[in-house]
C-alpha positions in Angstrom: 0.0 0.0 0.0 2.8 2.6 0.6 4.5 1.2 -2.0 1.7 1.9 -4.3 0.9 5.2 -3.0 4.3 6.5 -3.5 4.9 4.6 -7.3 1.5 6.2 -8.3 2.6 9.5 -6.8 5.9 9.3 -8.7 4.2 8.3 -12.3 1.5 11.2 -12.0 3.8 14.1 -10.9 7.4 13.0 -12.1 8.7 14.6 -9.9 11.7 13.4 -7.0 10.5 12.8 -3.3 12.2 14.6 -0.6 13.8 13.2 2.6 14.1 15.5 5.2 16.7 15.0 8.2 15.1 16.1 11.5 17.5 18.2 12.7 15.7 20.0 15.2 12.0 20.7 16.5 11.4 23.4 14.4 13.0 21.3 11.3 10.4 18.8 12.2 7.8 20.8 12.6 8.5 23.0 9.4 8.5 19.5 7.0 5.1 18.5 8.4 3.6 21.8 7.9 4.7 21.8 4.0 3.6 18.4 3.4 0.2 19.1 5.2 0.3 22.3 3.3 0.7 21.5 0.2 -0.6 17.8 0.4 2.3 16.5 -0.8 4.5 13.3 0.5 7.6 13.5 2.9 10.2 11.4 4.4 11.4 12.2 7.9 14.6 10.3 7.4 15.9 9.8 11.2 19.7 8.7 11.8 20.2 6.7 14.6 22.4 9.5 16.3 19.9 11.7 16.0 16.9 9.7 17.2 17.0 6.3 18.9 15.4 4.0 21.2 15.6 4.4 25.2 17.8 1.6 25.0 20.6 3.7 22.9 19.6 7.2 25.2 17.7 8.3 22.3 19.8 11.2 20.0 20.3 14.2 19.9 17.4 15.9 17.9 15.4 17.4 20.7 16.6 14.6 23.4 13.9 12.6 22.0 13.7 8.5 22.3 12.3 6.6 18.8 8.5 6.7 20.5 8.7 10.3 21.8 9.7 11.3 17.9 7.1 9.1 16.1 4.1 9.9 18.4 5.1 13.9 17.9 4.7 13.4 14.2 2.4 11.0 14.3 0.1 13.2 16.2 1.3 16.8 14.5 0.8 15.3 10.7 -3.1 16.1 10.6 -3.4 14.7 7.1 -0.8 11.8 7.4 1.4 13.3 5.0 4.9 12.4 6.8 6.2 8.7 6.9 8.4 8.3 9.6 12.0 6.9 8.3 14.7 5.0 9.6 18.0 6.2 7.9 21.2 4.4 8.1 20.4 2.0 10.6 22.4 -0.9 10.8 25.5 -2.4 13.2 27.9 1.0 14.2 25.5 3.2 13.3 24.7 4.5 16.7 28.0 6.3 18.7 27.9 3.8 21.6 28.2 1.0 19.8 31.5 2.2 18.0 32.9 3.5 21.7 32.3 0.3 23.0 34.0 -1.4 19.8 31.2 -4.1 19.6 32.0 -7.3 17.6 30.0 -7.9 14.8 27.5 -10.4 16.4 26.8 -7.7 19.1 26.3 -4.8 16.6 24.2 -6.8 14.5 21.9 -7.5 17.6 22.1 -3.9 18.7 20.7 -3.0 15.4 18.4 -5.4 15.5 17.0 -4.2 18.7 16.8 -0.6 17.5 14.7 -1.8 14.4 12.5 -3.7 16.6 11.5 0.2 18.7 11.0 1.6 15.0 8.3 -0.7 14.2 6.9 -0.6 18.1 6.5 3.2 17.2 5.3 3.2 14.0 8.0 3.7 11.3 7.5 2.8 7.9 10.8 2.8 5.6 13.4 1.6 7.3 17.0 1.9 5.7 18.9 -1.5 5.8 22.8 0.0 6.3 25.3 -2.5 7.3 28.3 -0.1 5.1 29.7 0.9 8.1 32.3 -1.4 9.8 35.1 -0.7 12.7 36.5 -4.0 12.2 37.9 -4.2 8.5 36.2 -3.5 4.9 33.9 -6.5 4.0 33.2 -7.0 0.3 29.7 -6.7 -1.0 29.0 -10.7 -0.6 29.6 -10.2 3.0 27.5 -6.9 2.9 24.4 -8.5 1.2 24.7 -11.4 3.4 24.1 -8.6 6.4 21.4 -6.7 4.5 19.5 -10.3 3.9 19.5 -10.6 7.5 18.8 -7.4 9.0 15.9 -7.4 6.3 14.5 -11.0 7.0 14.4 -9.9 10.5 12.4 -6.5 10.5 10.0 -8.0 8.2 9.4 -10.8 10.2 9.2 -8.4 13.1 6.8 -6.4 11.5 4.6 -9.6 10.3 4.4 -9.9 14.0 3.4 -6.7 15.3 0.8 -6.4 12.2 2.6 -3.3 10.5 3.0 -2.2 7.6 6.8 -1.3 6.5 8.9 -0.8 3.0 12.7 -1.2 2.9 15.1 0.8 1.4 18.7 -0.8 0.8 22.4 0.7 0.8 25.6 -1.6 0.3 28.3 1.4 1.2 29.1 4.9 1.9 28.8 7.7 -0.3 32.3 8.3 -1.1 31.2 11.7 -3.9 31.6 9.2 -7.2 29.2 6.9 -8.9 27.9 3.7 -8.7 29.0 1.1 -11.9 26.1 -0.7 -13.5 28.0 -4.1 -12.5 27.6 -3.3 -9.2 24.2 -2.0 -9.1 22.9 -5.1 -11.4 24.8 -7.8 -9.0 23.2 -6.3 -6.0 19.5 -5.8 -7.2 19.9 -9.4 -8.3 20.8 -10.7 -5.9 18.4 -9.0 -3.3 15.4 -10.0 -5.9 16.3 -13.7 -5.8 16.8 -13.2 -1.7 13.5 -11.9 -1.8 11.7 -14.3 -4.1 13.2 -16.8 -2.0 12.4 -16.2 1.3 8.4 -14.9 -0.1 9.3 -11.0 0.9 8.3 -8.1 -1.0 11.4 -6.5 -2.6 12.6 -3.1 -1.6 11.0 0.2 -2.5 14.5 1.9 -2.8 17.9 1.4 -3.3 20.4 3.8 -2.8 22.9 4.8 -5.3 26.2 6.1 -5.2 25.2 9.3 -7.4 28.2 12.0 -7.2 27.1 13.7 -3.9 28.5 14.5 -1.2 28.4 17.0 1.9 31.7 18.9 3.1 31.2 22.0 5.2 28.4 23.7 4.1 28.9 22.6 0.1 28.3 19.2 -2.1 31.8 18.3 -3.3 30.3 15.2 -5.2 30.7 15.0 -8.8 26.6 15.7 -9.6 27.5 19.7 -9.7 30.4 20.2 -11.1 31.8 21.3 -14.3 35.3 19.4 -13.8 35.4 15.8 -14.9 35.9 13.3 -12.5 39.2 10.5 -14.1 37.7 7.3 -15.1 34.5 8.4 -14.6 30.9 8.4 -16.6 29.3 12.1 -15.8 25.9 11.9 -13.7 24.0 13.2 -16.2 25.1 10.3 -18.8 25.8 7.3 -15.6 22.6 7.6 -13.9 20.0 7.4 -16.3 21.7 4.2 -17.3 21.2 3.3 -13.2 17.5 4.1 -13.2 17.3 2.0 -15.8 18.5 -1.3 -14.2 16.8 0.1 -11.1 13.1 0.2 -13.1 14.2 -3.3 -14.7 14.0 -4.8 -11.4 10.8 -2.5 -10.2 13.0 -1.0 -7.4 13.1 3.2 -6.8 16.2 4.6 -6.9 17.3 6.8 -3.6 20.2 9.7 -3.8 21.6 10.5 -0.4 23.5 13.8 0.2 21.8 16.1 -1.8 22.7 19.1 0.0 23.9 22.6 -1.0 23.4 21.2 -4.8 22.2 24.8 -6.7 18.5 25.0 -8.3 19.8 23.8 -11.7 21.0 20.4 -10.5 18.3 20.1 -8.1 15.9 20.8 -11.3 17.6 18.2 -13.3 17.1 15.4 -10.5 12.7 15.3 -11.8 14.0 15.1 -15.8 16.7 12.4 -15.0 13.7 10.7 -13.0 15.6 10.7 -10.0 13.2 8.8 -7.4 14.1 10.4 -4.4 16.7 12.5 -2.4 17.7 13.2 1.2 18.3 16.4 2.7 20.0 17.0 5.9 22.8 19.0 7.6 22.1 22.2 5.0 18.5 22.5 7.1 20.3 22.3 10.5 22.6 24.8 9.1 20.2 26.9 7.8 18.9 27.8 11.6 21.9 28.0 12.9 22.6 30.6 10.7 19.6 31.9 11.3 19.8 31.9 15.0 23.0 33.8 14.7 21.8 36.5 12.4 18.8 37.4 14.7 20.6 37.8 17.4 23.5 39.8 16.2 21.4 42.1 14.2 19.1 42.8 17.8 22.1 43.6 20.3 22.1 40.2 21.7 25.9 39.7 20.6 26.6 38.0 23.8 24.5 35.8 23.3 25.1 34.6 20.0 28.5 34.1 21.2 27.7 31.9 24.2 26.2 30.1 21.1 28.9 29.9 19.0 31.4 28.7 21.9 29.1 26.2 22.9 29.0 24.8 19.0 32.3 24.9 18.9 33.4 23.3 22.2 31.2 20.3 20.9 33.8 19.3 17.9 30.7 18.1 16.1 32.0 20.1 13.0 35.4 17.7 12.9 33.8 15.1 10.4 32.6 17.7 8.1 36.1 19.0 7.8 38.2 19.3 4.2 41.5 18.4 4.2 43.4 21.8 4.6 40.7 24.3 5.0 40.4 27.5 5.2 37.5 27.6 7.0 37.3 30.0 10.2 36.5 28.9 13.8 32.6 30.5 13.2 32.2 28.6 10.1 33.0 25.4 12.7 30.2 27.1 15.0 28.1 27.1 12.3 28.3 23.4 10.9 27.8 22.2 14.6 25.6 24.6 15.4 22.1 22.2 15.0 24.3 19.4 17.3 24.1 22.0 20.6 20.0 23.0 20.0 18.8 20.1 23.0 21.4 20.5 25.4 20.4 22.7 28.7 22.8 25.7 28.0 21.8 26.3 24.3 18.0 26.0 25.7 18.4 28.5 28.4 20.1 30.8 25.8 17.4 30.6 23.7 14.9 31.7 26.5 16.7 34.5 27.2 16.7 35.3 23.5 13.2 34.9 23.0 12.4 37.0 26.0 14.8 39.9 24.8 13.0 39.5 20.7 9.5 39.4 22.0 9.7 43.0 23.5 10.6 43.8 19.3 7.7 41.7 18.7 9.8 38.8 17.6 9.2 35.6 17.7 12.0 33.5 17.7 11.2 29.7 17.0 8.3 31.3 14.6 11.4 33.6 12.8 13.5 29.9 12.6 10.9 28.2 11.4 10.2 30.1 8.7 13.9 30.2 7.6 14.2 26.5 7.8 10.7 26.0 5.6 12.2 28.4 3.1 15.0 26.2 2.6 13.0 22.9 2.1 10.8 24.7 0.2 13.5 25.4 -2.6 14.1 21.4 -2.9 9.9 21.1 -2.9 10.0 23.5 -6.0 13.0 22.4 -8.3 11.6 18.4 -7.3 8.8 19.5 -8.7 6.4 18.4 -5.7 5.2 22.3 -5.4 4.5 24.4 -7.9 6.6 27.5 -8.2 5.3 31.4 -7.6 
């Protein structure tokens, strides 16, 4: 049925389905106001760091467990508009399990046990991600043979608790290349004879290796650049040959890191018939930057560099990091800013600051808010799933 849904949605509108990472309250609650607004489709696309089961301590988005997130949106998505996503979960995908340097057996089970609470609350897709590995670099037999179990499992979970779920599959880490056909035909073969097999419904998406990738605040990926990549196809010529072998086998085709790509690439992702794409850290970013701007351009300077020490202290901007760059100690602050938005001191800032605005008649969640839905909004318009003004 959500197959369906979504596949009919697709062939009427052509258009590319948005994923959007909740990176904060207001991120949440701006992607289920556009989608109840405009009637139109959305992922929530939850990493296990960012929301997880009591179990794991839940994440750091809003200091919410897997069922405080899902019955927020369940309850907030008035025309049921949202489904609730599990991205990337799999073994090591959740920061306790690589400090505790879990063997495989354990991480599998850990995963396992966090898939179980998504379908308890009421998730939907669920993202079968066993790329990531602390122990070594398995090939892609070894990484299927994960998938097949981590997928047997949740379905037979969900068969059990009577709910309905679709899967969407990912065999490594975007890396900012391309996928080869060979590799995407031997994997969606494989998975279709797994499924066939074992009498479970194939996967509604598979992710592909498409030229993205998130740095900083920019997509270094190959998708959106001029420059040639060595031994490379260009996007535009590889991946229409990939959504072909994805239609062949009836399977959607998923693009990961799709932020900071400009309007024209965004527009081409509908005409390339791009399936869907996932949005993350450029929303988090955008009200951070947001948050700083209001409060430097109302006096509140001290504050907005409590803020920015706070970000930075929290070295959450050390993964996003290129190799020898130029970028200043605020542009850190700013790529960790989202990280720091649920713990006590950024909260208490916050009050303050909305005390401060509100005597100028500003609101200041309502003021983020509106900066964060003008930055989905852009990806809504050139995916075609909202018409532009």
């Amino acid at each position: 049925m959500i197959h369906q849904r979504l596949d009919n949605f697709l062939r009427k509108r052509r258009c590319t389905l948005l994923g959007v990472g909740p990176m904060s309250l207001n991120c949440v609650d701006a992607a289920i106001e556009l989608a109840n607004e405009h009637e139109v489709p959305m992922l929530l696309i939850a990493s296990r760091r960012q929301i997880d089961s009591e179990e794991f301590g839940g994440g750091y988005v809003n200091n919410w467990t897997t069922a405080d997130f899902a019955n927020y949106v369940i309850d907030s998505d008035k025309k049921g508009k949202v489904l609730l996503a599990r991205d990337h979960g799999g073994p090591w995908q959740n920061i306790k399990e690589i400090e505790a340097k879990f063997s495989l057996r354990r991480a599998m089970e850990s995963a396992k046990a966090s898939y179980s609470a998504d379908l308890e609350a009421g998730f939907q897709v669920l993202h079968i991600d066993p790329s990531v590995d602390i122990h070594g670099t398995p090939d892609v037999d070894e990484i299927l043979d994960r998938v097949f179990d981590l997928y047997e499992f949740c379905w037979s979970q969900a068969q059990k608790l009577g709910k309905e779920v679709i899967f969407e599959i990912g065999t490594e880490e975007q890396s900012g290349s391309t996928n080869t056909q060979e590799e995407l035909d031997y994997t969606l073969n494989a998975v279709q004879k797994f499924c066939k097999k074992n009498h479970i419904p194939q996967p509604t998406f598979v992710v592909i290796q498409c030229g993205t990738r998130v740095m900083e605040t920019r997509n270094v990926g190959s998708f959106d650049t001029p420059v040639r990549v060595a031994d490379e196809l260009p996007a535009e010529i590889q991946l229409p040959k990939m959504i072909e072998i994805c239609n062949r086998y009836g399977i959607l085709m998923k693009e990961h890191n799709t932020d900071y790509l400009s309007d024209e690439a965004l527009q081409w992702h509908p005409r390339l018939g791009i399936h869907a794409a996932n949005v993350a850290p450029e929303f988090g970013v955008t009200e951070t930057r947001a948050l700083i701007s209001v409060l430097e351009e109302n006096g509140l300077t001290k504050l907005a560099d409590r803020f920015l020490k706070l970000a930075y202290d929290s070295h959450k901007w050390e993964k996003w990091m290129i190799k020898d760059t130029l970028a200043t100690d605020r542009d850190r602050s700013i790529i960790a800013g989202h990280y720091v938005f649920s713990k006590q001191e950024c909260i208490d800032l916050k009050e303050e600051a909305h005390k401060a605005l509100s005597i100028k008649n500003i609101n200041l969640n309502l003021y983020l808010k509106k900066h964060v839905k003008q930055s989905i909004l852009r990806y809504l318009r050139n995916f075609r799933l909202v018409r532009s003004k």
